[in-house]
C-alpha positions as CSV (number, residue, x, y, z in Angstrom):
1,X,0.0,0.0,0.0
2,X,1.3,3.6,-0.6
3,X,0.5,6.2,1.5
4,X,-0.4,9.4,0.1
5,X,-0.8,13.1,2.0
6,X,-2.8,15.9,0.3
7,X,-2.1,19.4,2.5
8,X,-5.2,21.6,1.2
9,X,-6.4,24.9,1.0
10,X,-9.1,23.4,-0.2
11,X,-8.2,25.9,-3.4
12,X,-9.0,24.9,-7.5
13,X,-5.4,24.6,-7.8
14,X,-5.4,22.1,-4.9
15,X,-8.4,20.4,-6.1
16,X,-6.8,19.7,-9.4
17,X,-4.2,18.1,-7.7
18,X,-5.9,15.6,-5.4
19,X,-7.7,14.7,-9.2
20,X,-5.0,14.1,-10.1
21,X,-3.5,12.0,-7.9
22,X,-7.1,9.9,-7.9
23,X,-6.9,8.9,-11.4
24,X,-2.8,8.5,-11.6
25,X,-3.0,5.6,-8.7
26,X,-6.0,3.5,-9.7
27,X,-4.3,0.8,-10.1
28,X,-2.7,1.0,-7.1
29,X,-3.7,0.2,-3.2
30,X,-3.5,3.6,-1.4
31,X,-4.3,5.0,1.8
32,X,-4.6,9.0,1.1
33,X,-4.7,11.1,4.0
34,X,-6.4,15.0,3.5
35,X,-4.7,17.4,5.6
36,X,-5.4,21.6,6.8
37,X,-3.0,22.8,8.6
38,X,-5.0,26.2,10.4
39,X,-2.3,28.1,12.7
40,X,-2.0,30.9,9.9
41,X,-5.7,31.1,8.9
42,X,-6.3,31.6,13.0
43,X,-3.7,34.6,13.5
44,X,-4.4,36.3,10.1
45,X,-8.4,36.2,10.7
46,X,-10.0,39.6,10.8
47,X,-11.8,39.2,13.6
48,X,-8.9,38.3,15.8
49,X,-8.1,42.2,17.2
50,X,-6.9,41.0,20.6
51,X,-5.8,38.2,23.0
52,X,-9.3,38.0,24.7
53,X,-11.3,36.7,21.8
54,X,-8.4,34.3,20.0
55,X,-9.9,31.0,21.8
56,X,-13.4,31.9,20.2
57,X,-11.4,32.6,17.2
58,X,-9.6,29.5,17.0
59,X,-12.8,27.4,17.7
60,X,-14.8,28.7,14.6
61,X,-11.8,28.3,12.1
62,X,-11.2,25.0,13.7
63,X,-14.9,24.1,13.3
64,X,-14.3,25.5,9.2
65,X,-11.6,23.5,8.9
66,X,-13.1,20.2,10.0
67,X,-16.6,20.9,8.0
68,X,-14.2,21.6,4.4
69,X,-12.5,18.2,5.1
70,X,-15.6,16.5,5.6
71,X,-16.8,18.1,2.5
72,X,-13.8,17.6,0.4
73,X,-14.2,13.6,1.7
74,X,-18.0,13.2,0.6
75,X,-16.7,14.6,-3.2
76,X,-13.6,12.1,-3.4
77,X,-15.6,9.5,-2.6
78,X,-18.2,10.5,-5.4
79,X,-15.4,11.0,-7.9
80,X,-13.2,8.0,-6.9
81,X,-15.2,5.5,-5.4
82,X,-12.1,2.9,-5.8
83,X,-12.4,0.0,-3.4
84,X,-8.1,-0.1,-3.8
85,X,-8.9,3.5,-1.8
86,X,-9.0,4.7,1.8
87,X,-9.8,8.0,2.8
88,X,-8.5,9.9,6.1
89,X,-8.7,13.9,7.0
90,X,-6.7,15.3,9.7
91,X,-7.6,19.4,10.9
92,X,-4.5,20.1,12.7
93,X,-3.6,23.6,14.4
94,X,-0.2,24.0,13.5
95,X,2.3,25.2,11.1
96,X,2.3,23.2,7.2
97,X,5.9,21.9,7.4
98,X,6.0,21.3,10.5
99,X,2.5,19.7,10.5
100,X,3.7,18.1,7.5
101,X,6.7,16.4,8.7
102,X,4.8,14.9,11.7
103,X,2.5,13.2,9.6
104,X,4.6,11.6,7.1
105,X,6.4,10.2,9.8
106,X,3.6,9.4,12.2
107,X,1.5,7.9,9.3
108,X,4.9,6.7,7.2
109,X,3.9,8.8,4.3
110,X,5.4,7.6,0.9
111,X,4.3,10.8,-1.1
112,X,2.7,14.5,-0.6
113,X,1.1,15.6,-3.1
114,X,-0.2,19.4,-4.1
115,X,-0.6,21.7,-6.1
116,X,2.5,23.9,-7.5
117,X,0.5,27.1,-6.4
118,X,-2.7,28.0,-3.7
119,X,-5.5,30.3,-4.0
120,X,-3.5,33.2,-2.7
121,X,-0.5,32.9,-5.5
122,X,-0.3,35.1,-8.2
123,X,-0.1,34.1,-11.7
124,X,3.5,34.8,-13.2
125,X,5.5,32.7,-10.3
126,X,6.4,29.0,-10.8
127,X,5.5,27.7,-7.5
128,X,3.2,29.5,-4.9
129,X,4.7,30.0,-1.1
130,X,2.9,26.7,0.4
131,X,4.6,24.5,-2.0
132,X,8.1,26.5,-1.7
133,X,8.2,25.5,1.7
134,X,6.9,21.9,1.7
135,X,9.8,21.1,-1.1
136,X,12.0,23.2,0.8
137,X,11.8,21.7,4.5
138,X,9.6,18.5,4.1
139,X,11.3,15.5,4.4
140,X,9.3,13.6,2.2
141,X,8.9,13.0,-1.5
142,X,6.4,15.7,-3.2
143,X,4.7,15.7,-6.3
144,X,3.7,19.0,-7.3
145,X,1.0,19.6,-10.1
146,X,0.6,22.5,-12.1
147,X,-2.4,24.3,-13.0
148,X,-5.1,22.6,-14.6
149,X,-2.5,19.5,-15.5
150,X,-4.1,16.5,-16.8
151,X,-2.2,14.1,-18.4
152,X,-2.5,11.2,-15.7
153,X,-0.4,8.9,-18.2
154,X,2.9,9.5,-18.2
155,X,4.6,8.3,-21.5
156,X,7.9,9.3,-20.7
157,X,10.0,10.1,-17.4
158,X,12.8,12.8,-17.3
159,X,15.4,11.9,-14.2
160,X,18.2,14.6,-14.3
161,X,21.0,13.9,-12.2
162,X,24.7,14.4,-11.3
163,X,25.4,11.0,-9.8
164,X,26.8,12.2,-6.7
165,X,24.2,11.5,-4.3
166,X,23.9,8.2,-2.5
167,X,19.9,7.5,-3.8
168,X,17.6,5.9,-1.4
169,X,16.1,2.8,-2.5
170,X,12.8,3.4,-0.7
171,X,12.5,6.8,-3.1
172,X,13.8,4.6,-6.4
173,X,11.2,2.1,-5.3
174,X,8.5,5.2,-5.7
175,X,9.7,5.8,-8.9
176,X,9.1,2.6,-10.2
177,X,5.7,2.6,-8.6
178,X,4.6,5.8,-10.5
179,X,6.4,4.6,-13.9
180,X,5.2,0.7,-13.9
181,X,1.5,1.2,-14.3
182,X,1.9,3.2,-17.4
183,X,4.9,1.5,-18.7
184,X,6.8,4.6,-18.8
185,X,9.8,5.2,-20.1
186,X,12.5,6.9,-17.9
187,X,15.3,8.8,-19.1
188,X,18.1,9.1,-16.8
189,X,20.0,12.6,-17.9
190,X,23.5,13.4,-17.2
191,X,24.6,17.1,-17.8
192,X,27.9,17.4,-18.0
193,X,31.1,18.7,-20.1
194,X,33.0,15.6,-19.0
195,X,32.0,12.5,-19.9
196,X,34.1,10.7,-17.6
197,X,32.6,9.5,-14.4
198,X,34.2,9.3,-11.0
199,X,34.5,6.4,-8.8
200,X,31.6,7.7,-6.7
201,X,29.5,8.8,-9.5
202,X,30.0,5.1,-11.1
203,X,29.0,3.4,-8.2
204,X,25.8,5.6,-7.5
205,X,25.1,4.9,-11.3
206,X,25.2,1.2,-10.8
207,X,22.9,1.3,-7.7
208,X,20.5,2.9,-9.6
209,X,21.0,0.6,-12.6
210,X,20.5,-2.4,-10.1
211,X,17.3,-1.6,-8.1
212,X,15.5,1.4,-10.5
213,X,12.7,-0.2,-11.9
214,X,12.0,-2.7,-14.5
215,X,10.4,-0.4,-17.4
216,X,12.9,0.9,-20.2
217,X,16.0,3.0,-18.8
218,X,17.6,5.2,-20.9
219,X,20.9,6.8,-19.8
220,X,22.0,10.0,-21.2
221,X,25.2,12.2,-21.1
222,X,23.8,16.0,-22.6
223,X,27.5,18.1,-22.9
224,X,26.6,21.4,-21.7
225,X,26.9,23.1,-18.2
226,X,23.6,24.9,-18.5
227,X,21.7,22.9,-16.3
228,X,17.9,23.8,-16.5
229,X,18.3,25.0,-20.0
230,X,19.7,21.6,-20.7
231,X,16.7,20.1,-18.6
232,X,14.0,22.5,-20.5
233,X,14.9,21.8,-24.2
234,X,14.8,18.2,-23.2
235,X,11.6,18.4,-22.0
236,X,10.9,20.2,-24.5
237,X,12.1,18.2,-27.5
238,X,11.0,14.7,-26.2
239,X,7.3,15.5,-24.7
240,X,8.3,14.6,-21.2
241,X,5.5,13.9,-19.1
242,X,7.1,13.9,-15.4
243,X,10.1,15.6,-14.3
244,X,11.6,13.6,-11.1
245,X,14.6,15.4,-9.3
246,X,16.5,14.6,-5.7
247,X,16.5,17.6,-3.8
248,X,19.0,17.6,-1.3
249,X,21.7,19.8,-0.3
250,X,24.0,21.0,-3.8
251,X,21.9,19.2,-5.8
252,X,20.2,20.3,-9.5
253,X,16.9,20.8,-7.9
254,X,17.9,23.0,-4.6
255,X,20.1,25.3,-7.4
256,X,17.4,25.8,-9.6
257,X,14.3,26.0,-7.3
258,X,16.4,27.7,-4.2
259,X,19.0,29.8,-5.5
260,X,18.1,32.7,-3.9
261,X,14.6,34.0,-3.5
262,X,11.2,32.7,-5.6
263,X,11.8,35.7,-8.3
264,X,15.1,33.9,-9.7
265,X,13.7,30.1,-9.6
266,X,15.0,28.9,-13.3
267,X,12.8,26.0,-13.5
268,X,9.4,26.9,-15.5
269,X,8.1,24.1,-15.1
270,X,4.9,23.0,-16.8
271,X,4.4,19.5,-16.2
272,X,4.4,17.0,-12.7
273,X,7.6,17.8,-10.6
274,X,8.6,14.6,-8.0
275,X,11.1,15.9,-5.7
276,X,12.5,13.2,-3.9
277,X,14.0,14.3,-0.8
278,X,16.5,11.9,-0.1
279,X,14.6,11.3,3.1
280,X,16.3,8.8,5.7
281,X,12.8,7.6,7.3
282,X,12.2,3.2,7.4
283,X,12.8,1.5,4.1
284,X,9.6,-0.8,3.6
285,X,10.7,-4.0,1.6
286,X,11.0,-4.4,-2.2
């Protein structure tokens, strides 16, 4: 069984996303868990002008909270009545990462999934300020979805990577569970001026080689150093459905999505991102 988490804000964009997610894991046995994380929609209320009224406060947007779940349950279980489905909502007063990181390791969480932006994002940036921080200090694999995405086949997997980080098999073993219903091909891209790889980089190859799933593997050197260019045109050129990146410290992902501040993210990104956190929580077995 995987084990799914959907933090909402109960926003179109966010709705899109739990679709999504309904239709891409048919086939599969999943237990999908609906989070709303409150804390901020408590102190930002309007009507909270002092200390005396915040518990009356904090009751009513709790009460909001748990009647949008319960609402958002009665229409996935009319759009997705799947008997390989279970469905859970959890109203939580707290912060969204750190709410998030409980869960997915109280519940053992496989994937979060959400939309790229909320209802409070504006249009011209790649990733709204919810999903920033989920990618950012979640450590759990996310699977963002842009606006109004639909394509819940995906044909053909892009994997970017430099080979330098020591891959978790519990995250490989995701991949292959997103790519093996759909028989999709995954592309494993190497951007690099030398072809050469080092010892470390060889041996991190050959884990992946050894455990990455059973579909067709491609691997591909690209001389360049322009990374996301590189990455874009690819995209681009071979009608990528899914774009799957580690994000860890140094990594591809944290330079283009993190470099500085949201205005200078380099990744315009119009199809499913999987950032796979490198995460070190319990391996289950292959």
């Amino acid at each position: 069984m995987i084990s799914i988490l959907f933090p909402t804000d109960f926003s179109k964009n966010s709705m899109n996303a739990i679709t999504y997610a309904l239709e891409f894991f048919k086939y599969e046995k999943v237990a999908f868990y609906f989070m709303h994380a409150y804390q901020k929609d408590v102190y930002d209320h309007e009507d909270l002008v002092s200390r005396d009224n915040f518990d009356d406060v904090l009751e009513r947007v709790k009460a909001q909270s748990e009647a949008n779940l319960k609402e958002l349950l009665k229409t996935v279980n009319e759009m997705a009545p799947n008997p390989r489905y279970t469905y859970h909502s959890l109203s939580v007063f707290g912060s969204l990462v750190e709410e998030a990181n409980n869960i997915a390791d109280r519940k053992n969480i496989d994937l979060i999934v959400m939309g790229t932006k909320g209802k409070s994002d504006g249009r011209k940036i790649v990733f709204g300020s919810h999903t920033f921080q989920v990618l950012k200090y979640v450590q759990c694999p996310v699977l963002a979805i842009p606006k109004n995405y639909t394509n819940t086949q995906p044909k053909r997997i892009l994997f970017p990577t430099d080979y330098l980080i020591p891959y978790k098999r519990r995250e490989l073993k995701l991949l292959c569970d997103l790519a093996a219903p759909y028989r999709s091909i995954v592309d494993v891209l190497y951007v690099s001026k030398i072809d050469k790889l080092s010892i470390r980089q060889e041996d991190n190859q050959a884990f992946m080689k050894g455990t990455i799933c059973k579909t067709e593997i491609n691997f591909i050197t690209a001389n360049s150093r322009k990374v996301a260019e590189t990455i874009q045109e690819y995209i681009k050129e071979n009608q990528v459905d899914m774009l799957v990146m580690v994000n860890t410290q140094h990594s591809f992902l944290e330079n283009m999505l993190f470099p500085s501040n949201i205005d200078k993210v380099s990744l315009d990104l119009k199809i499913p991102l999987l950032a796979m956190q490198n995460a070190t929580r319990a391996t289950p077995a292959l």
